[in-house]
Wavefront OBJ file of the C-alpha trace (Angstrom):
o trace
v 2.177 23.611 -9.168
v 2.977 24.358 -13.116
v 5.763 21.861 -12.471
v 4.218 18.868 -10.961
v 3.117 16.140 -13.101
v -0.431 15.581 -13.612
v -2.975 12.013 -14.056
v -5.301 11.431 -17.368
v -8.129 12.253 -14.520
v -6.462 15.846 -13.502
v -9.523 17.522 -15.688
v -11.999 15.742 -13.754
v -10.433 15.944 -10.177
v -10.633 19.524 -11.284
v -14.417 19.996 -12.560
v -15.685 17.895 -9.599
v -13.592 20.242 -7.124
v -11.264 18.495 -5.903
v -8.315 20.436 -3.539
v -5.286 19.918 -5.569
v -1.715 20.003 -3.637
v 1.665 18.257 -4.220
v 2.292 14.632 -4.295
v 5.174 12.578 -4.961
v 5.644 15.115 -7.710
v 2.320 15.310 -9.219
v -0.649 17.424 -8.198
v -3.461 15.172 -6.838
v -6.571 15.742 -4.838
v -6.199 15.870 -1.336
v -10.300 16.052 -1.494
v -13.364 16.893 -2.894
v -16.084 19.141 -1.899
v -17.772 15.738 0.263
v -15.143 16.059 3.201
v -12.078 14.029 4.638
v -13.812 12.551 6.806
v -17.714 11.516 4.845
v -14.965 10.478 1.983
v -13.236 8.136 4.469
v -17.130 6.530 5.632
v -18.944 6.777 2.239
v -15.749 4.292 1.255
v -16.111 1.733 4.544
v -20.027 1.849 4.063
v -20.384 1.532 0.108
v -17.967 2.402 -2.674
v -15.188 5.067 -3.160
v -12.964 5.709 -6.542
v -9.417 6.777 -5.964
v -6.951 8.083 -9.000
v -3.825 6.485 -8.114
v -2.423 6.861 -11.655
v 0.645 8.438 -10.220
v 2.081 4.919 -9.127
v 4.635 3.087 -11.241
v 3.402 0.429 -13.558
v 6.234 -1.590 -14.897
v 6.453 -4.641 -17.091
v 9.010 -7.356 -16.679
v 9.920 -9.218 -19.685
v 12.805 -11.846 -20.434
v 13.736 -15.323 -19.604
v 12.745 -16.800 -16.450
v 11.798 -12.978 -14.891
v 10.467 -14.502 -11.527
v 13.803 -15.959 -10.689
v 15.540 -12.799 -11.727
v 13.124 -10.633 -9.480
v 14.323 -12.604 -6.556
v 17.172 -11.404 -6.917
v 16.201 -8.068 -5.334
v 13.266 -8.672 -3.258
v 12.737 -11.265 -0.511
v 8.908 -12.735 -1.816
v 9.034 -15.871 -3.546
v 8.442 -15.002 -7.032
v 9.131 -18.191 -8.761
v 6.040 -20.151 -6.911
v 3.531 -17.477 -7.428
v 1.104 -19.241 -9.494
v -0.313 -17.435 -13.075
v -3.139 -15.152 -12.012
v -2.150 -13.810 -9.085
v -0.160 -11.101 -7.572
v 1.877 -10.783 -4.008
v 3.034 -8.167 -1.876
v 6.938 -7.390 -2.378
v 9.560 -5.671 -0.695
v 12.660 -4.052 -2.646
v 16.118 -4.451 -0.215
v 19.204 -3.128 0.324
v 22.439 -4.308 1.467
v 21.671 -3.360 5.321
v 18.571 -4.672 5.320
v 17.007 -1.836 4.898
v 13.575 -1.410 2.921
v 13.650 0.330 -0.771
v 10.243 0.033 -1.200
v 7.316 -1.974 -1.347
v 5.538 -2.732 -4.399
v 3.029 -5.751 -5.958
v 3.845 -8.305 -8.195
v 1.324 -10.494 -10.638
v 2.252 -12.933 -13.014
v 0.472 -13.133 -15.984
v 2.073 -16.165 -17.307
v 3.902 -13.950 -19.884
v 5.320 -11.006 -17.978
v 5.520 -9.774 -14.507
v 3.556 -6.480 -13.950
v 5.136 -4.398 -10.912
v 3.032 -1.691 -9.413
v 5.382 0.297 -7.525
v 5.540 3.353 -5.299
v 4.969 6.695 -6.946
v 7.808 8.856 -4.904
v 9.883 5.686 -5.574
v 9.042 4.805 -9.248
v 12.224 6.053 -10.943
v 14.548 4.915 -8.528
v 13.134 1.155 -8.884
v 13.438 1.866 -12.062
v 17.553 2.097 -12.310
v 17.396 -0.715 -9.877
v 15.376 -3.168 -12.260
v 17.973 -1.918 -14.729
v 20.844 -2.234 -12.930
v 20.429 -5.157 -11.168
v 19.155 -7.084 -13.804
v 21.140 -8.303 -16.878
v 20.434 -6.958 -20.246
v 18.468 -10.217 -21.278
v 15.184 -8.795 -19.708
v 13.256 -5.898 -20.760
v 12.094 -2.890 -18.288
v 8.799 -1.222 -19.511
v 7.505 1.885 -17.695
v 3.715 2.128 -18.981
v 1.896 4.977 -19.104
v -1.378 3.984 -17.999
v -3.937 4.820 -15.496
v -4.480 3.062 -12.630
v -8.181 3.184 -10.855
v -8.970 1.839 -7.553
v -12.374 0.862 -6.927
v -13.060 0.263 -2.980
v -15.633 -0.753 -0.649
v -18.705 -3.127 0.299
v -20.254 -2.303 -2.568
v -17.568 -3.178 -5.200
v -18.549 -6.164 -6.353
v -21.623 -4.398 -6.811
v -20.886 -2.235 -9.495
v -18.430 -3.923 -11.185
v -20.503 -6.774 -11.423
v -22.363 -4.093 -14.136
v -19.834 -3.645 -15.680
v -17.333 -6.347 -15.881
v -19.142 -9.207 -14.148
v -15.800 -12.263 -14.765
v -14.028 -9.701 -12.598
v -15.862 -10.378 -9.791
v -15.380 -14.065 -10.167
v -11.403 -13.297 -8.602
v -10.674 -13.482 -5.166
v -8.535 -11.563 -3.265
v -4.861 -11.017 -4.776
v -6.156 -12.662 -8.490
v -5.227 -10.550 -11.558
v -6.301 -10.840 -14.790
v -7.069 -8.858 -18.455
v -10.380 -8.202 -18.857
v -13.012 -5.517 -20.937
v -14.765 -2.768 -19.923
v -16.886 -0.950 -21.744
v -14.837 -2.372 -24.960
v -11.958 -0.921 -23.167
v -8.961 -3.923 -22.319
v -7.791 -3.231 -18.921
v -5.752 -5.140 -16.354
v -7.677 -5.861 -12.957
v -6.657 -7.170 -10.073
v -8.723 -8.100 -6.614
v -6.833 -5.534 -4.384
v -6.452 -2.114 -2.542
v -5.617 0.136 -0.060
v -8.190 0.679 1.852
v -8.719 -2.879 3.744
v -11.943 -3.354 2.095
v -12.927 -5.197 -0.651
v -12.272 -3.990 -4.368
v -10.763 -3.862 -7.463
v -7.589 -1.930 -9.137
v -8.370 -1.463 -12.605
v -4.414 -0.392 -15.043
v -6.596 0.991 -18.098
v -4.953 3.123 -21.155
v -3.924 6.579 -20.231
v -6.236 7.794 -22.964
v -9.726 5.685 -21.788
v -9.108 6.498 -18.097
v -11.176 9.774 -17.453
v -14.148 7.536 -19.845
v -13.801 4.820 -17.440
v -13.853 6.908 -14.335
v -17.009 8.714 -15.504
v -18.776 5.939 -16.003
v -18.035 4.249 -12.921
v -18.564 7.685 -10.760
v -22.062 7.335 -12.646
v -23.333 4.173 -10.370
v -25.221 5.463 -6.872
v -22.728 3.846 -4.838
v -19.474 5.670 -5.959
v -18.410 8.541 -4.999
v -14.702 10.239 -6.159
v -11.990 9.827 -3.205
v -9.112 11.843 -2.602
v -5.440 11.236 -0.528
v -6.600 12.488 2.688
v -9.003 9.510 3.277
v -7.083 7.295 1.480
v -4.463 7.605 4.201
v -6.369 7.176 6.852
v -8.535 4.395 4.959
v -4.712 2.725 5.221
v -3.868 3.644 8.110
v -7.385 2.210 10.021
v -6.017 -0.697 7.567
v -2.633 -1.360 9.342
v -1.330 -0.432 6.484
v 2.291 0.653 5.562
v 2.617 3.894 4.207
v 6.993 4.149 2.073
v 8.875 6.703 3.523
v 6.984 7.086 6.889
v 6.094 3.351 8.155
v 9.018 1.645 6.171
v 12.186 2.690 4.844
v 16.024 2.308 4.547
v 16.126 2.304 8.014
v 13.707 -0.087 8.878
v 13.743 -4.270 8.104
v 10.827 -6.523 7.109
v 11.290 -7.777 10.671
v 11.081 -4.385 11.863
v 7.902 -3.466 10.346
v 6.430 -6.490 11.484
v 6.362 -7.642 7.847
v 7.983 -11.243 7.995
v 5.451 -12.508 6.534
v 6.255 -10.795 3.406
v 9.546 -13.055 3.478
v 8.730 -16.083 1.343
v 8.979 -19.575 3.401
v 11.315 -20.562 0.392
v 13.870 -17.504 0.473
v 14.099 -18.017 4.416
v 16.804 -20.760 5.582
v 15.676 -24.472 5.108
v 13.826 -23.048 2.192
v 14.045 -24.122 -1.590
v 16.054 -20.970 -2.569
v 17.105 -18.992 0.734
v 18.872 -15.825 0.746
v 19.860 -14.715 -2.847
v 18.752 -10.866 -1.927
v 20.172 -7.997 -0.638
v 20.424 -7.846 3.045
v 19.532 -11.679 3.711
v 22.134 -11.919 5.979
v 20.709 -9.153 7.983
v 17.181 -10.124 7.660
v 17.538 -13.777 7.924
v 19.407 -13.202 11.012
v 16.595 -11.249 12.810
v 13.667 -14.014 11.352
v 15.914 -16.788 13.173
v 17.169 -15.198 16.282
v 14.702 -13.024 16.647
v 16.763 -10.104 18.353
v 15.811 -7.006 16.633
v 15.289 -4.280 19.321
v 12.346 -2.779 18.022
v 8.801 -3.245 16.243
v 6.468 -1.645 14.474
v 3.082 -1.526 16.335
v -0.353 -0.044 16.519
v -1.976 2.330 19.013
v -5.167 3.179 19.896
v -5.611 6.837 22.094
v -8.297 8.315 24.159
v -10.167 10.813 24.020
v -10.286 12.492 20.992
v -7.035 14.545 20.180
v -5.072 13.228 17.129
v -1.384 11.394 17.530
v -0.051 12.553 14.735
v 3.974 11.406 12.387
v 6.945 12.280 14.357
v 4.926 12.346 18.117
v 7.728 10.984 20.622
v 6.202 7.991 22.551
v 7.428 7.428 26.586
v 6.469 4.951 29.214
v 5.231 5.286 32.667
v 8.751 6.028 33.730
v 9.141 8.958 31.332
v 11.697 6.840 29.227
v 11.561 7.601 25.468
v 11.039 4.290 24.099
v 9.804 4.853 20.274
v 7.909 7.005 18.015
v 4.872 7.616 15.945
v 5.554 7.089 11.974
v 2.161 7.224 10.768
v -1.235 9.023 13.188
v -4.718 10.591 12.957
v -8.156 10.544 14.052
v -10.015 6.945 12.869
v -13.176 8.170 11.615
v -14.176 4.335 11.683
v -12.841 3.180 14.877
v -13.916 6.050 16.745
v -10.794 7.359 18.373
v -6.997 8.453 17.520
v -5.136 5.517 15.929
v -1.539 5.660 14.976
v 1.242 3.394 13.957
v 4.722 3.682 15.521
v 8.291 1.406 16.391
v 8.695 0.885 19.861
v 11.330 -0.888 21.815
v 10.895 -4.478 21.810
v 9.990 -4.811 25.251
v 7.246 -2.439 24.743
v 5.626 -3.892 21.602
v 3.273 -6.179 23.597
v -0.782 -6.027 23.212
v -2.074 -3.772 25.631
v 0.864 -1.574 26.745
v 0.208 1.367 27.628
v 2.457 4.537 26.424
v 2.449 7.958 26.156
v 2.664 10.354 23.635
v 3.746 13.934 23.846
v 1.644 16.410 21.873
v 2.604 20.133 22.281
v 3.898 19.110 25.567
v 1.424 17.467 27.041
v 1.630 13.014 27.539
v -1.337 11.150 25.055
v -2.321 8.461 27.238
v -2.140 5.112 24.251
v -2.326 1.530 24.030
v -0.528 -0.808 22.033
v -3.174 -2.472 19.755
v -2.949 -5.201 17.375
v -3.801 -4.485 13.379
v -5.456 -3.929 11.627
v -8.152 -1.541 13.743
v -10.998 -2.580 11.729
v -11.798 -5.711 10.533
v -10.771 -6.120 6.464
v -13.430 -6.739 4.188
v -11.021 -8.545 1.580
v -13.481 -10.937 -0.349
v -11.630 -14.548 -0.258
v -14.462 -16.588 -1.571
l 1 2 3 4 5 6 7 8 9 10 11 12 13 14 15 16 17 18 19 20 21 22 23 24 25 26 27 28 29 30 31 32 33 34 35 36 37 38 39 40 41 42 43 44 45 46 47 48 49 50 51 52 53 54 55 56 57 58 59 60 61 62 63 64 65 66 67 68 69 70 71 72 73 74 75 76 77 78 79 80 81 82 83 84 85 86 87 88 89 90 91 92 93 94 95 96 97 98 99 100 101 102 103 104 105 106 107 108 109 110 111 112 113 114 115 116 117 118 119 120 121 122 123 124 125 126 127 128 129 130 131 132 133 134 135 136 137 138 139 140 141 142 143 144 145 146 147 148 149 150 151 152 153 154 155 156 157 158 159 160 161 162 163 164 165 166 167 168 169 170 171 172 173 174 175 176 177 178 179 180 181 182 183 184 185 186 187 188 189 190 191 192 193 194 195 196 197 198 199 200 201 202 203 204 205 206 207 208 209 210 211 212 213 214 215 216 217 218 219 220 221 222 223 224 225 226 227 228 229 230 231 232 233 234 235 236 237 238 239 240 241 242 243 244 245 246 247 248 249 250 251 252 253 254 255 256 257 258 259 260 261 262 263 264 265 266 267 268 269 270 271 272 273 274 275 276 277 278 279 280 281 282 283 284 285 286 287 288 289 290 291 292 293 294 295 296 297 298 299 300 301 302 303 304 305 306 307 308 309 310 311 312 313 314 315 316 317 318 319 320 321 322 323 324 325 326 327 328 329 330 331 332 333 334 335 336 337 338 339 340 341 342 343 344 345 346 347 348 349 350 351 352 353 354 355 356 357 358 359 360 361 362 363 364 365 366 367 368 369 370
């Protein structure tokens, strides 16, 4: 691990135990001496705080940057209003996902937070695809996510205006005479806060927040299933180069105005890919959720069959849902197959998972809209 990268909160993950292993080339906490799985319900029944300092956090700087952003994703940048931030997908010539990432404007500046495992790649692509009039800045910040029912809570002690934001609003706020960046947001599907803070106040910040009751420290292994429970997409496993927004069952990540009859359609890679599968709607496969039975696990890379024994898909993304109560997993099946209430099978160590295609998310999201 002496060659992995490490967060401004790699002391502390340290002194309050956390299990350290490799990830997306820094060493994070998997978990902490609480547990998976009490981690994964202490966050859905008050408030959890996740490091996710490894992500990229990039500025965007230069004459109209929202109409040169479009030029590699498929959102509509140019109509999202000051104040807010939207969900993004990076293309490529095919079709095929790059990554995912968020966008806010902030009136001066766009402020990217992009996959970690992806951040230096996006990087050359900002650079590349962009002329030289705009400026690329990689920060070196921390990032903090705050999560739960019991968000509001305590960062209504702490930074009460930020608790004035709805879902998806970001804005520049103080905390503890600290400036940070905060937007309404997660990963988890619940309600909370991601707070971009200087590299050097993070571990202050994260103390002080881990000293409110309701917060306990959260590590990846609940975070993933948090997401996953979520409906979540996870890069390189849900979505990739291989898979379209259709695909994924992200469309709606496709602004109205880059689709055709919009204001500005097309104008990013793989349009005429994409656009082709929003209108004639003739991709052959989907992204979908399962629920199992029982109590067994379905876990990335299961093979999923019908009644006939056909292969028709497989698992990208599985575990056990501490909240839902049974195995839920995320998968692409054939088209035909991608109904509500399907049922499939999945073969673990040879033996066929009874599942059923669900809708998502598997719980219901806590995102505070006002």
């Amino acid at each position: 691990m002496s060659k992995l990268k490490h967060t401004p909160l790699h002391a502390l993950h340290l002194e309050l135990g956390g299990k350290m292993v490799p990830f997306a080339g820094y060493e994070m906490p998997v978990q902490y001496p609480l547990g998976v799985k009490k981690e994964h319900e202490h966050t859905r029944a008050a408030c959890g705080l996740f490091d996710v300092s490894h992500m990229g956090q990039i500025l965007l700087q230069g004459p109209r940057p929202a109409e040169a952003l479009e030029t590699l994703v498929c959102a509509d940048i140019v109509d999202l209003p000051r104040g807010m931030q939207r969900y993004a997908l990076f293309t490529e010539h095919e079709g095929g996902i790059l990554d995912d990432l968020m966008v806010a404007n902030t009136g001066e500046y766009l402020y990217l937070v992009v996959n970690a495992a992806c951040k230096d790649q996006d990087q050359a692509l900002l650079e590349m695809g962009l002329d030289g009039e705009h400026r690329i800045e990689v920060l070196d910040r921390g990032l903090l996510a705050l999560q739960g029912p019991k968000a509001a809570d305590v960062m209504r002690r702490l930074c009460p205006e930020a608790c004035d934001m709805v879902f998806m609003q970001h804005d520049h706020f103080e905390m503890d005479g600290t400036p940070v960046w905060i937007s309404r947001s997660g990963y988890t599907g619940e309600d909370g806060f991601e707070i971009s803070v200087p590299a050097e106040a993070a571990e202050t910040l994260a103390r002080r927040l881990l000293a409110e009751q309701e917060v306990e420290a959260i590590g990846l292994g609940a975070r993933d299933s948090l997401r996953l429970e979520a409906g979540l997409c996870l890069y390189g496993h849900d979505i990739d180069t291989g898979t379209t927004p259709v695909e994924a069952g992200l469309i709606w990540a496709i602004g109205k105005a880059r689709r055709h009859g919009g204001e500005r359609p097309a104008g990013f890679p793989g349009a005429d890919v994409i656009l082709h599968q929003v209108d004639a709607k003739d991709h052959r496969r989907k992204r979908v959720g399962l629920l199992g039975e029982g109590r067994a696990p379905v876990r990335e890379g299961a093979e999923l069959f019908d009644s006939q024994g056909k292969h028709i898909g497989t698992v990208t993304s599985g575990g056990f849902g501490p909240s839902v109560g049974k195995p839920v997993a995320m998968g692409y099946v054939d088209i035909e197959h991608a109904a509500i209430g399907t049922p499939l099978y999945a073969e673990v160590r040879g033996k066929q998972l009874p599942m059923t295609v669900s809708k998502m998310p598997f719980v219901e999201p806590g995102y505070y809209r006002g």
